[in-house]
C-alpha positions, 0 to 999 in steps of 0.5 A: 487511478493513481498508485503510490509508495508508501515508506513508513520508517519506524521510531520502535524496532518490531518488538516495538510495534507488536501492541498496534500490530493486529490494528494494523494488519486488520486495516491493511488486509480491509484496505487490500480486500477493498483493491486500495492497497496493492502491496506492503511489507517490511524491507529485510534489514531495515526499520521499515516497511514499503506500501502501495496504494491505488486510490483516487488522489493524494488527498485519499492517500492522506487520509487512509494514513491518517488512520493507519493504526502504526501511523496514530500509535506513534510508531512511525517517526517518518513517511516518505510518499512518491506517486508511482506509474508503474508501465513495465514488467511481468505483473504489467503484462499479466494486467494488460493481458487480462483487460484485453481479455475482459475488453474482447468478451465484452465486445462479443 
């Protein structure tokens, strides 16, 4: 499935946000426990927070940040979405480790 970055550059500072803030983390812990969203954070020093998603299409996406509670509250004076293939790296590794793994169990 497709995975894509999510940056929401915010219109408040934190103090700004914390009234949406439990909505917020409530739908992004439903969307994580749920395997839709892989990552998300606030970048150090900046105004704005980084997510990652992995969902069926680009219409998916859109409509999960449609109801995104910082996003309907106002909060988010810009989003930036680029899909991403990720091919590289430790958690890759981790990833194909454990499929061939599960593929190897099943074959037995």
């Amino acid at each position: 499935m497709p995975k894509f970055v999510v940056e929401f550059e915010y219109n408040v500072d934190r103090d700004g946000r914390q009234g949406l803030h439990p909505a917020h983390a409530e739908n992004l812990y439903r969307l994580a426990d749920s395997g839709v969203l892989l990552l998300g954070g606030p970048v150090t020093g900046e105004n704005v927070g980084i997510l990652l998603y992995e969902v069926a299409d680009r219409e998916e996406l859109q409509r999960l940040l449609d109801e995104e509670p910082y996003v309907k509250g106002g909060v988010v004076a810009g989003i930036r979405i680029r899909e991403w293939a990720p091919g590289k790296g430790s958690w890759i590794s981790a990833l194909n480790r454990s499929e061939e793994l599960s593929t190897a169990e099943g074959n037995r």
